[in-house]
PADOTOR-704569 format. One record per atom (N, C-alpha, C): residue number from 1; residue in one letter; atom name; x negated, y, z negated. Coordinates in Angstrom, 3 decimals. Each point is the difference from the previous one (the first is absolute). Layout:
BEGIN
k r a x y z
NUM A CA X Y Z
...
END
This chain:
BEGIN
k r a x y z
1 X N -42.865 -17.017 -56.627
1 X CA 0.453 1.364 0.044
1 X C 1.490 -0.011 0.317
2 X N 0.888 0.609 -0.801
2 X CA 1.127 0.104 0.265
2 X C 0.428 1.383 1.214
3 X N 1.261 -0.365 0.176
3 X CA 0.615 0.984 1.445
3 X C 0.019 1.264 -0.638
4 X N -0.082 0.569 -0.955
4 X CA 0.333 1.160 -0.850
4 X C -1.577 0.326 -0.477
5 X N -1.408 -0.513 0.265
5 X CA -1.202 0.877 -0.669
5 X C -0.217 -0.489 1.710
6 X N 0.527 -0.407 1.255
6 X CA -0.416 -0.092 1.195
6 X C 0.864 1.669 0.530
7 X N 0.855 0.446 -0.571
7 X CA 0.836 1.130 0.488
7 X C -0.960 1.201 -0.414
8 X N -0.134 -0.001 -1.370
8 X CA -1.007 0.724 -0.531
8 X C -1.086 0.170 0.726
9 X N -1.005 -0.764 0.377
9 X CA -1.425 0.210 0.754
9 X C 0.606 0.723 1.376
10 X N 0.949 -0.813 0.516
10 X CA 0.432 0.949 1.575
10 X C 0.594 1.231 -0.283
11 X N 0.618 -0.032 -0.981
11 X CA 0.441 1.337 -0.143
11 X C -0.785 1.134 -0.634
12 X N -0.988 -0.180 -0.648
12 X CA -1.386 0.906 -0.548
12 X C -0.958 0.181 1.365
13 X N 0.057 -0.843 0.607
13 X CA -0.495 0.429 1.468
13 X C -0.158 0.609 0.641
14 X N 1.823 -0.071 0.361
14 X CA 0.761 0.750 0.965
14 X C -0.241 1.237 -0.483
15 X N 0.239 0.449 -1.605
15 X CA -0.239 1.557 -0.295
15 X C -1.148 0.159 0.256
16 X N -1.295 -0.874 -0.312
16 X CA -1.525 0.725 -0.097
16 X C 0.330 0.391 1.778
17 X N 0.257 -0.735 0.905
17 X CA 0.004 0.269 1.455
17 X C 0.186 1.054 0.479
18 X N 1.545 0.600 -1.048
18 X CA 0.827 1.035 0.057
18 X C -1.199 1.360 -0.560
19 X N -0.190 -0.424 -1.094
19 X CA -0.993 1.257 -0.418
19 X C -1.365 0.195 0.654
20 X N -0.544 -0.554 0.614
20 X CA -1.177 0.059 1.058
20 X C 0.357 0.851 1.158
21 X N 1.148 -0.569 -0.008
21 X CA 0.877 0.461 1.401
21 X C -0.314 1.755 -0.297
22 X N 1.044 0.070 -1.013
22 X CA 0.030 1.684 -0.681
22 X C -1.217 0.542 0.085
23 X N -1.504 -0.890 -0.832
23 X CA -0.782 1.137 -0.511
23 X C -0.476 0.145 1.448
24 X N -0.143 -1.159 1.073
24 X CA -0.169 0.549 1.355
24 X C 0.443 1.269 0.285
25 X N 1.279 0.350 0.202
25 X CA 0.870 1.200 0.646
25 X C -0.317 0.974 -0.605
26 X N -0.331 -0.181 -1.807
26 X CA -0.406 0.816 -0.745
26 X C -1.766 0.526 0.917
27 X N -0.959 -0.781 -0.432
27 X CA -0.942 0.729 0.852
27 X C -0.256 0.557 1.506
28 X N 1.208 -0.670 0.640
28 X CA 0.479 0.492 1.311
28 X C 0.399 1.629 0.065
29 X N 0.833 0.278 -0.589
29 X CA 0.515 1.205 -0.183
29 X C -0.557 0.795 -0.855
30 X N -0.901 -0.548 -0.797
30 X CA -1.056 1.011 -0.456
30 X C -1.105 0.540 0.675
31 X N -0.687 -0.701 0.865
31 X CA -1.165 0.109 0.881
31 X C 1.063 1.146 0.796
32 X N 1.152 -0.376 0.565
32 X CA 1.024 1.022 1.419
32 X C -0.103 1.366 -0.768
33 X N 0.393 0.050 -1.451
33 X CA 0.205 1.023 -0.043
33 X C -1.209 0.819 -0.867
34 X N -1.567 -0.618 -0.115
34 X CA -0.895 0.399 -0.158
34 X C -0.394 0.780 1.388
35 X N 0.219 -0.594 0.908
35 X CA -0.748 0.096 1.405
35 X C 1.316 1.414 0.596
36 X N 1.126 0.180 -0.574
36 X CA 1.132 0.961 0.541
36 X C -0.619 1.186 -0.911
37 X N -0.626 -0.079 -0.773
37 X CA -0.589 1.459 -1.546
37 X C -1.213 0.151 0.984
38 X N -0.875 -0.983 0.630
38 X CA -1.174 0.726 0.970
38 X C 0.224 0.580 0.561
39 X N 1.413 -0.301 0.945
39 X CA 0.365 0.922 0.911
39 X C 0.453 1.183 -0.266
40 X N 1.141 0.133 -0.807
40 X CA 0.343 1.024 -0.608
40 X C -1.227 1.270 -0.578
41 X N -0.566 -0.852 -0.606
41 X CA -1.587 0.893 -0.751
41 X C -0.698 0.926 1.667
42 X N 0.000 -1.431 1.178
42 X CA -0.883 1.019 0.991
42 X C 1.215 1.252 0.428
43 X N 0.858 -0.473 0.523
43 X CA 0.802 0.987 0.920
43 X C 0.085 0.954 -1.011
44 X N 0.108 0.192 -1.643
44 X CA 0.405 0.617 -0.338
44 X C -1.230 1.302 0.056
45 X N -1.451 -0.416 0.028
45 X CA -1.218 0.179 0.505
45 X C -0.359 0.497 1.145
46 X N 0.587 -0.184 0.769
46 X CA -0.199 0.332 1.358
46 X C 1.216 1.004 0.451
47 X N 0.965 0.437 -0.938
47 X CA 1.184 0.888 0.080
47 X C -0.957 1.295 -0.424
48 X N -0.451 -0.561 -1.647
48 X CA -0.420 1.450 -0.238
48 X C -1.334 0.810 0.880
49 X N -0.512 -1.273 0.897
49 X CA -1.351 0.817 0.477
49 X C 0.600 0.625 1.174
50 X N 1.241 -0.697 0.536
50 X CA 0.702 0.898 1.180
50 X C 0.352 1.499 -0.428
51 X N 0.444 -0.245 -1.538
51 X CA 0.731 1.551 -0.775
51 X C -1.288 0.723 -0.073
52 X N -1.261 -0.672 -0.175
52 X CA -1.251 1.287 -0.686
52 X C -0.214 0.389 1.948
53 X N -0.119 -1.007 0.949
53 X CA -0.044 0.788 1.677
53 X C 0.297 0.886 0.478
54 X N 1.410 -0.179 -0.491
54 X CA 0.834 1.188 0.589
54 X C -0.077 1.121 -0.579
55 X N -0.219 -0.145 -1.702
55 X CA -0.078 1.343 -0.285
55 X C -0.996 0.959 0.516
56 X N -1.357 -0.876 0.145
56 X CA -1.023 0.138 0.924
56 X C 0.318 0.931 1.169
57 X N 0.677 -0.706 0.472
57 X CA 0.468 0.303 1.718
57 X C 0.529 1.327 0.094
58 X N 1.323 -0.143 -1.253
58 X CA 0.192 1.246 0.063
58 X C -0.142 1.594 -0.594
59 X N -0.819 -0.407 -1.014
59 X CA -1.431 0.994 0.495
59 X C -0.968 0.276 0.603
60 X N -0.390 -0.849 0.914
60 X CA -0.813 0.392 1.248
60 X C 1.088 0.585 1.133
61 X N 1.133 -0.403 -0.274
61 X CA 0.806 0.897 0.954
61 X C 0.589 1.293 -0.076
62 X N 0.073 0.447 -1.235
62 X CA 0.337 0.835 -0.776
62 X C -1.431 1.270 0.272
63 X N -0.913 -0.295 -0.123
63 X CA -1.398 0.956 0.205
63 X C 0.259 -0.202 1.400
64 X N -0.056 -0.788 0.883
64 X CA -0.257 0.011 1.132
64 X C 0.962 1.066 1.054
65 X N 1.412 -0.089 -0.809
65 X CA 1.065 1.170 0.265
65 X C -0.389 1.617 -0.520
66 X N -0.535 -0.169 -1.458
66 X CA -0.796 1.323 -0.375
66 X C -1.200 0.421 0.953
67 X N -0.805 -0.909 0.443
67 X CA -0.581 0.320 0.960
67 X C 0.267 0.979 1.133
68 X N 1.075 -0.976 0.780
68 X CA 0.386 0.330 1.378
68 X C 1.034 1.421 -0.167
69 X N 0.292 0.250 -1.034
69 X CA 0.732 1.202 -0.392
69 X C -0.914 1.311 -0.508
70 X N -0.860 -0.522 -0.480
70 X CA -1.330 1.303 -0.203
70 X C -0.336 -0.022 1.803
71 X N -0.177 -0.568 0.667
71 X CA -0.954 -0.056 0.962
71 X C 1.234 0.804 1.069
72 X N 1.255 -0.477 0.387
72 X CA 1.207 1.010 0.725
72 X C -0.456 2.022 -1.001
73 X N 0.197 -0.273 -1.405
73 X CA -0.311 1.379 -0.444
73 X C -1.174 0.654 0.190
74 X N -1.106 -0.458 0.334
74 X CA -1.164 0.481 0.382
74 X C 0.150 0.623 1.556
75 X N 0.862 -1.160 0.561
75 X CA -0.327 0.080 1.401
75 X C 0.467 1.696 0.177
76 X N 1.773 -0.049 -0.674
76 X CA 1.031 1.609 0.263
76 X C -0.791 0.897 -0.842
77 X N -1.322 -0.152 -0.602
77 X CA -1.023 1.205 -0.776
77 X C -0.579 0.438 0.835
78 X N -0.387 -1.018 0.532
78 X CA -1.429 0.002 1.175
78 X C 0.711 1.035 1.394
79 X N 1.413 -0.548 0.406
79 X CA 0.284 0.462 1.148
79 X C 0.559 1.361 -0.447
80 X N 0.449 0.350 -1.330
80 X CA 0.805 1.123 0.028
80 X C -1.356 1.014 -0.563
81 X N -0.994 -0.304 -0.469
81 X CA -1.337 0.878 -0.011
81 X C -0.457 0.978 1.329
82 X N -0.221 -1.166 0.898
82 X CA -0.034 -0.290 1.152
82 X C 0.510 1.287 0.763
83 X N 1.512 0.182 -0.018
83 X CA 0.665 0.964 0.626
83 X C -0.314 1.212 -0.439
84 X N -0.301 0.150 -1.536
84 X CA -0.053 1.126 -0.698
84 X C -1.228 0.695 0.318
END
C-alpha cells in the first residue's frame, strides 16, 4: 500500500467520523426541538383553558353584581313601601 491510498483510508474516515458526528447533533437537536413543540403545544393549552376560566369567572361575577344590585333595590322598595 502506498502513502497516498494510506492518506485516502484516514482521510475517508476522518469524514465518515465527521458525519456521524453531524447526523448525531442532527438527531440531537431534533429530539430538543421536538420535545420544545410539546411544550409549546401544552402551555399554549393550558393558556387557552386559563382564557375559557376567566371568562367563566367573569360571568359569575358579573350576575353575582346583578344580583347584589337587585337585592340593595329591593331592599329601598321594601323600606320605602314600608313608610308609605
Amino acid at each position: 500500500m502506498t502513502d497516498w491510498h494510506l492518506r485516502n483510508v484516514t482521510d475517508s474516515s476522518k469524514v465518515q467520523d465527521s458525519l456521524d458526528a453531524t447526523a448525531k447533533a442532527v438527531d440531537s437537536l431534533t429530539s430538543t426541538v421536538n420535545q420544545q413543540g410539546e411544550n409549546i403545544s401544552s402551555i399554549g393549552t393550558r393558556t387557552t383553558n386559563l382564557e375559557n376560566n376567566l371568562r367563566t369567572t367573569n360571568a359569575n361575577v358579573a350576575q353575582k353584581a346583578d344580583a347584589n344590585a337587585l337585592t340593595a333595590l329591593t331592599n329601598r322598595v321594601t323600606q320605602t313601601e314600608k313608610r308609605h
